[in-house]
C-alpha positions as CSV (number, residue, x, y, z in Angstrom):
1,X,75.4,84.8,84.1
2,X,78.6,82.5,83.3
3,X,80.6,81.7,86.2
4,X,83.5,83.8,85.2
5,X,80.8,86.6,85.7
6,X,79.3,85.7,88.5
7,X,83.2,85.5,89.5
8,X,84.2,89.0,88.6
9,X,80.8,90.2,90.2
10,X,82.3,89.4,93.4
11,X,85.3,91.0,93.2
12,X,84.2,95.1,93.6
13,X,82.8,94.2,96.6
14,X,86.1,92.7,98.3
15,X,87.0,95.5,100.6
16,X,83.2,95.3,102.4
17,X,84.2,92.2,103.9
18,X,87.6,94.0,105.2
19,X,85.0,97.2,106.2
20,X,82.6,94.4,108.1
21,X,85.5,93.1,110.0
22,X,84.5,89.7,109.1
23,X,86.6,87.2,108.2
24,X,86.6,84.6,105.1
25,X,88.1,81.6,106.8
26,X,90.2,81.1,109.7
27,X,93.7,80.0,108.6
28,X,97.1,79.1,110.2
29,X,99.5,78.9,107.1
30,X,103.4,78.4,107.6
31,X,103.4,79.8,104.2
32,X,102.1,83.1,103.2
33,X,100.6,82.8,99.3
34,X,99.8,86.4,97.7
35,X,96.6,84.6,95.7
36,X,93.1,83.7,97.0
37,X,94.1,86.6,99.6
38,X,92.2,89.9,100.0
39,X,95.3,92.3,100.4
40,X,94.3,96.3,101.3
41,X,96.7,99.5,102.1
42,X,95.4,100.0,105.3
43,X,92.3,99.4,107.3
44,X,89.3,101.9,107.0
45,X,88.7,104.7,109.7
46,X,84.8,105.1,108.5
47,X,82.5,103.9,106.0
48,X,83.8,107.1,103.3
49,X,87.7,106.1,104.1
50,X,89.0,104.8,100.4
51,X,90.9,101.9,101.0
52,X,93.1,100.1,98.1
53,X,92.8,96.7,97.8
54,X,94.8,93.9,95.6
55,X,93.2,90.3,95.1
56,X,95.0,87.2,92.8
57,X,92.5,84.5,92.1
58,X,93.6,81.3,91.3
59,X,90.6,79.7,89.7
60,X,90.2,81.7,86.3
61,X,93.0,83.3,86.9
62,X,91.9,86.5,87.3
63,X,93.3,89.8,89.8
64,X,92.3,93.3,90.8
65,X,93.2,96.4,91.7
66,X,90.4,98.4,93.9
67,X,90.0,101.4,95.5
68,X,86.7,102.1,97.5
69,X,84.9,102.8,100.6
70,X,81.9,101.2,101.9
71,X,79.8,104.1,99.3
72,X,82.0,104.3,96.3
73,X,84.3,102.9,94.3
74,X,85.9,101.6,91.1
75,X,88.1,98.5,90.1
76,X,89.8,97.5,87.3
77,X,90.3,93.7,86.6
78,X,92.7,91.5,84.6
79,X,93.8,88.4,83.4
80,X,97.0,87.2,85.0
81,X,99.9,84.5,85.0
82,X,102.1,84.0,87.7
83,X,105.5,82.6,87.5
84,X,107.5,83.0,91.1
85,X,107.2,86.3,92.1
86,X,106.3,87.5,88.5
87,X,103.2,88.2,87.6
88,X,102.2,88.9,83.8
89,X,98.8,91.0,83.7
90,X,96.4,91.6,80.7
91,X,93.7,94.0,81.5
92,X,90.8,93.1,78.8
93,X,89.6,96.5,79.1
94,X,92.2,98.7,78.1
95,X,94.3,96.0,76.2
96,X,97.6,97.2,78.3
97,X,100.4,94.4,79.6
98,X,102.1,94.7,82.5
99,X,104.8,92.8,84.2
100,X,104.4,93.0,87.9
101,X,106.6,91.8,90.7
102,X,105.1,91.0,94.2
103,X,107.2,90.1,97.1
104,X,104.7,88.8,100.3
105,X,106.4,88.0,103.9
106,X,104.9,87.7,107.3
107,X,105.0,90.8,109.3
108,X,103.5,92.4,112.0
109,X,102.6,96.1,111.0
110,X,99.1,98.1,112.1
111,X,97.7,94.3,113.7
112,X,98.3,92.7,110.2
113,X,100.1,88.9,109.6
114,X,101.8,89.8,105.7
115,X,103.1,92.3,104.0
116,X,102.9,93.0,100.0
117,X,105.3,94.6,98.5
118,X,103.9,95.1,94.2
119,X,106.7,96.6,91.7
120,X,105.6,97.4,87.9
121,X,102.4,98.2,87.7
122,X,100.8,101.3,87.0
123,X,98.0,100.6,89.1
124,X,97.3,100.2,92.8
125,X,99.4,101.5,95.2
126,X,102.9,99.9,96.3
127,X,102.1,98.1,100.1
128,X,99.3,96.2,101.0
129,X,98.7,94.1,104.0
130,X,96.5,91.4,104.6
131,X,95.9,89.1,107.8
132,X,95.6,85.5,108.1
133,X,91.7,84.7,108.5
134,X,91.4,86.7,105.1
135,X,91.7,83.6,102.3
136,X,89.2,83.7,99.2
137,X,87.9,80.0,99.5
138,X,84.8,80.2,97.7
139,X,82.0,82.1,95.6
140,X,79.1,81.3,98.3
141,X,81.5,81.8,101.1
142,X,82.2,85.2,100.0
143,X,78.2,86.1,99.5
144,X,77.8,85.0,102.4
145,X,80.3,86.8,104.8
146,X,79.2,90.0,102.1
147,X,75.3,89.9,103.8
148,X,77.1,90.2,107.3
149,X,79.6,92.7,106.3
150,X,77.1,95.1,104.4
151,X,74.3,94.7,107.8
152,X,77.8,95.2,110.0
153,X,78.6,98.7,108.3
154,X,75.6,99.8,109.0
155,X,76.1,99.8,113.2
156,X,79.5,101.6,112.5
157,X,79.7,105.4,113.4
């Protein structure tokens, strides 16, 4: 498996570590960046709650738009430049362009630190939130905090 594979393999499987309740890396940032960030709608009520979640990577650069419980789900990936607060998607898959705007600020809504506000796309939903400890930092990182996450979901009722 190439590493842009192994890359993409990672990313259905985002919103388990937000499920879990784990977090990726612990993180004070004066500066709030929208990528390496796992960004959802809202936080799950039980293990079959679908949750949306929005993730820019930086290496690659590759971005997703996911919806999904801890049982289901579907994601659709894409290709991505970002130039300021614009960011111009190509989604392999279905060959479609978009042009999306996203606007992140601190907050304090529903216990999260951002807010993301996503304009332009046909995809996803409009709002996401995401809280400090919840940076992408690395491939093993993430498997990692993935094994806790999926054993953590299971003690949930």
């Amino acid at each position: 498996m190439t590493a842009g594979m192994k890359k993409l393999a990672l990313i259905p499987v985002l919103a388990a570590v937000v499920y879990g309740g784990y977090h990726l890396r612990s993180h004070e940032a004066a500066h709030v960046d929208v990528r390496d960030r796992v960004w959802i709608d809202h936080m799950p009520k039980s293990d079959r709650d679908t949750i949306n979640v929005f993730a820019l990577l930086t290496q690659q650069p590759v971005g997703v738009f996911q919806a999904t419980s801890a049982w289901k789900g579907g994601f659709e990936a894409f290709r991505y430049e970002k130039q300021g607060n614009e960011v111009r998607a190509v989604f392999p898959q279905s060959g479609d362009r978009e042009r999306i705007t996203v606007s992140e600020c601190t907050c304090d809504v529903r216990g999260m630190d951002y807010c993301l506000e996503v304009s332009g796309s046909s995809r996803g939903v409009k709002k996401y939130y995401s809280r400090k400890e919840w940076i992408i930092e690395s491939r093993e990182q993430v498997d990692g905090v993935l094994g806790k996450a999926f054993g953590a979901s299971d003690s949930r009722k």
